[in-house]
C-alpha positions in Angstrom: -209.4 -70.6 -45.5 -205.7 -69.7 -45.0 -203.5 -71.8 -47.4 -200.0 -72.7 -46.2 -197.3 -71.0 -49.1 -195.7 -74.1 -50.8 -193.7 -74.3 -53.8 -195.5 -74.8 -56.7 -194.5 -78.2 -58.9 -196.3 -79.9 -62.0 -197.8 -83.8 -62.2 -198.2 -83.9 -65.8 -199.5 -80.6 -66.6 -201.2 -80.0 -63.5 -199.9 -77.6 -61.1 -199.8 -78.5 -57.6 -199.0 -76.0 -54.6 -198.3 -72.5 -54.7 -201.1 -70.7 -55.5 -203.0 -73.3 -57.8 -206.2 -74.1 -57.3 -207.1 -77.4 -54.9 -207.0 -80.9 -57.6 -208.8 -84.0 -57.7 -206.9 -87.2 -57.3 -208.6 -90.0 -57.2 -207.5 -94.0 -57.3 -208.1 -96.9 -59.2 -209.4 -100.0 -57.8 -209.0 -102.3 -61.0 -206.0 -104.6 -61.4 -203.9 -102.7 -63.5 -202.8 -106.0 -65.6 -206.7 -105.3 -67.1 -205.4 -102.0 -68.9 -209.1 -102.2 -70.5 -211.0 -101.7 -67.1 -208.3 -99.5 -66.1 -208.6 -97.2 -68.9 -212.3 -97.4 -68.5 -212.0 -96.8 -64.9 -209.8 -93.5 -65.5 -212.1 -91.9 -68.2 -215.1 -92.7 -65.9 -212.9 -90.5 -62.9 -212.0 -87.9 -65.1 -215.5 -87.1 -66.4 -216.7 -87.3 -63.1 -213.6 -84.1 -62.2 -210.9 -86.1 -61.4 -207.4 -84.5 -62.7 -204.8 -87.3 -61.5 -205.3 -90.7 -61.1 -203.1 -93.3 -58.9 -203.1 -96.9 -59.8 -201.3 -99.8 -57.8 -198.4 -101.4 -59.4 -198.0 -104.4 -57.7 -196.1 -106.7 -59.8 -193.6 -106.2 -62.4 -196.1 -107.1 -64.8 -198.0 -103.9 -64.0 -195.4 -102.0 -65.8 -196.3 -102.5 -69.2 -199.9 -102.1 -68.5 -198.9 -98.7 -66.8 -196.9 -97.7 -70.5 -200.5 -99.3 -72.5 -202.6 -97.5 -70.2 -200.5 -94.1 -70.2 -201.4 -94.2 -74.2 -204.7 -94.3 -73.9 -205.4 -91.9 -71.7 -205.2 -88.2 -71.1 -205.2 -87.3 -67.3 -201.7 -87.2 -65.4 -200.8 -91.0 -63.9 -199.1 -91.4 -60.6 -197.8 -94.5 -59.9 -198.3 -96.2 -56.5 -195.8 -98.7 -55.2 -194.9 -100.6 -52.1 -192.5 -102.7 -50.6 -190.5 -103.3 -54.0 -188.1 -100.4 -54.9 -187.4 -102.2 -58.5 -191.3 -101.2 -59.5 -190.9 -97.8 -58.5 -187.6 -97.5 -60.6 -189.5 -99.2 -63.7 -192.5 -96.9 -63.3 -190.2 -93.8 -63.5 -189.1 -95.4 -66.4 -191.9 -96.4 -68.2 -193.2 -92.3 -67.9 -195.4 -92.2 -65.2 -196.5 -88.5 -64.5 -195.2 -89.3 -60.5 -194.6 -91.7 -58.0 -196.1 -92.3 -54.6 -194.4 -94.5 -51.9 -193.7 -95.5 -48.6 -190.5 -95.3 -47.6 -191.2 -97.0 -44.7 -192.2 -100.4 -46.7 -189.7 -99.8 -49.1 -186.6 -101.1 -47.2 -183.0 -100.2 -47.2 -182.6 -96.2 -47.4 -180.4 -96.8 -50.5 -183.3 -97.9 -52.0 -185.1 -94.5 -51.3 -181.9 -92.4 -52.1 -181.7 -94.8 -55.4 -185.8 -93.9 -56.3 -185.3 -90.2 -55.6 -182.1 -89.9 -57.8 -184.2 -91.4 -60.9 -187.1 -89.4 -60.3 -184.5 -86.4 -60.2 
């Protein structure tokens, strides 16, 4: 299989692109307020092969579950947010290993521009 040449970048320590090998990425499906199941969840994944996990951040009080779950686990974390650019901003902040959105949910494009120059 031909690959497509991309520039190589990191989530967490994982490279991604360029010439690194295809990774596992998996999702949650817990509520992330449970950081318990979550982290039980995530250790279950990466035993399994998973190498980055996504989980849902819904609600602002997912954020300090994301910084409690990010200490008790090894595996890179990306954070997944819609419709509510303040959660992506406080997931950046809180030291998630990367962020996945929709810009198309998020709203405004100053909202976008304002996520992308924090993640920068």
């Amino acid at each position: 299989m031909k690959r497509k040449k991309t520039r190589q970048l990191f989530i967490g320590n994982v490279p991604i692109g360029g010439d690194a090998p295809v990774v596992v990425q998996s999702m949650t499906k817990t509520d992330t307020k449970n950081i318990n199941a979550t982290v039980r969840q995530i250790k279950s994944l990466q035993r399994e092969g998973c190498e980055i996990v996504r989980i849902a951040i819904a609600e602002k009080e997912a954020i300090e579950s994301l910084k409690e779950i990010k200490k008790k686990v090894n595996i890179p974390i990306i954070a997944d947010v819609h419709f509510d650019w303040r959660l992506a901003i406080s997931s950046i902040k809180s030291g998630v290993d990367g962020l996945r959105i929709n810009p198309g949910n998020i709203g405004a494009e100053w909202k976008v521009k304002e996520i992308v120059n924090i993640a920068k």
